[in-house]
Steps between C-alpha positions, in 0.01 A plus 500: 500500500491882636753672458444738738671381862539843658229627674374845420592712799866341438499585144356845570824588773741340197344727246514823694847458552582434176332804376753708727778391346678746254480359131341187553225459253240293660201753405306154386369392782397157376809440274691555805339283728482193315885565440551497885245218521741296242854551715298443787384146329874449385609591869266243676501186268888562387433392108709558231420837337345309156299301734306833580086414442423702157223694717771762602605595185855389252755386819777708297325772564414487840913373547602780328315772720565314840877473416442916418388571888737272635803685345307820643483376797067515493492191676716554778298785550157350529608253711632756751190718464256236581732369850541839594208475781622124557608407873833471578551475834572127476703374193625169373793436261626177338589406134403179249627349265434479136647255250580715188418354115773280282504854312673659767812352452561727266489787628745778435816453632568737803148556572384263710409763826288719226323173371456367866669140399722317697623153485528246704473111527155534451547702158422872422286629724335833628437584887237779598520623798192690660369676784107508627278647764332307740195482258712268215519844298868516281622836586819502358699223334862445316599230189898367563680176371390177655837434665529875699405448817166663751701713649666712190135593392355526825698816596384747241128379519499570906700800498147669274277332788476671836289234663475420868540140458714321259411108443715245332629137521843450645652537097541855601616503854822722412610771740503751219201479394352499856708800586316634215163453596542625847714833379105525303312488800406157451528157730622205269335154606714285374613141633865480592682251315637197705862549413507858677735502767233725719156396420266858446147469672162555221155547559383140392122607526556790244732234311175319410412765254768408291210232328354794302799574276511132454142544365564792281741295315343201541139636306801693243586142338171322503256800366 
C-alpha cells in the first residue's frame, strides 16, 4: 500500500503554506509530508489512532503533533487557505448525525457543548453541521450536541458566508435565519414548511442542488 494519496501539486500548495507560518518547524520536507499523508489517512478511513499502518511512523507520535496544530489552530488555517479561491456564489447547509462511543457517557460533567455530546433517545450523540459550494467543497463547518437543533448552528456559519444563493431542506426554514441571509445579500431557497400559515414561494429548479451536500456527506461516512 502507498502511502502517498495527495498528489504533488496539492502537497506542494500545503507545504508552501506551512512554511509561512511563524514557528512552525516543518523544514523536513519529507517528515512533514508523510505526517500530513497519515491525518489525511486517519481523516478518510476514520480508524482508531493505534490502528494507524506502521508505514507512517509510531501513531503517538503523529497524535501528539496533530493534537499540537489543532490547539494552534494550524488546521483551521489550512483548510481556509486552500477554499480561499473556492466558489461561493451558491452554498448548501445541513447537519448529520453521529452516534457518539459507550465512552462518552462519561464525559465531564458540564461540558457537554465543548465535547459536542448530546443525548437523546438514541444515546450520546454528536451533530455536524456544514456548509459547501456548489462543487461538494466543505467551506466552513460547526460540531454541537446531537439534540440542538439546524437552526442554532446554522446562524453563525451563514452570517461568515456572503453567498448569492443559500440552499437547504425545509429543517431550516426559520424567519431568522432567512432574514439573515437576505440582510447578506443572499436569496435563501428554502421549502416552506406545511404548517406556515402563509406559504413563502422557492426556486424549486435551484432547490435541486441541494443533492450535492447530500453527497459530500454521503462519500464522508463511506470513504
Amino acid at each position: 500500500m502507498s502511502k502517498f494519496h495527495i498528489s504533488e501539486y496539492q502537497w506542494n500548495t500545503i507545504y508552501r503554506f506551512l512554511l509561512q507560518i511563524p514557528g512552525l518547524r516543518v523544514f523536513d520536507k519529507e517528515h512533514t509530508r508523510i505526517f500530513i499523508e497519515a491525518v489525511y489517512y486517519l481523516t478518510r478511513t476514520g480508524c482508531q489512532w493505534r490502528m494507524l499502518p506502521s508505514e507512517y511512523g509510531k501513531w503517538k507520535t503523529i497524535f501528539s503533533r496533530f493534537n499540537d496544530w489543532s490547539k494552534k489552530g494550524i488546521w483551521k488555517q489550512l483548510h481556509q487557505h486552500l477554499t480561499k479561491n473556492e466558489p461561493k456564489n451558491n452554498i448548501m447547509i445541513d447537519g448529520t448525525i453521529n452516534r457518539a462511543h459507550a465512552c462518552a457517557a462519561g464525559y465531564e460533567k458540564g461540558g457537554s457543548e465543548r465535547q459536542g455530546l448530546g443525548k437523546s433517545k438514541g444515546g450520546h450523540t454528536t451533530k455536524i453541521s456544514a456548509i459547501t459550494n456548489e462543487n461538494g467543497t466543505l467551506l466552513d463547518f460547526k460540531i454541537v450536541p446531537g439534540n440542538e437543533h439546524d437552526i442554532v448552528s446554522s446562524y453563525n456559519l451563514v452570517k461568515n458566508q456572503a453567498a448569492k444563493i443559500v440552499i437547504a431542506d425545509k429543517a431550516y426554514d426559520c424567519d431568522e435565519l432567512i432574514k439573515a441571509i437576505e440582510i447578506n445579500g443572499g436569496k435563501a431557497v428554502i421549502p416552506p414548511k406545511s404548517n406556515r400559515i402563509e406559504q413563502r414561494e422557492y426556486d424549486e429548479t435551484k432547490y435541486k442542488a441541494r443533492c450535492i451536500i447530500e453527497i459530500f456527506f454521503w462519500c464522508s461516512k463511506i470513504f
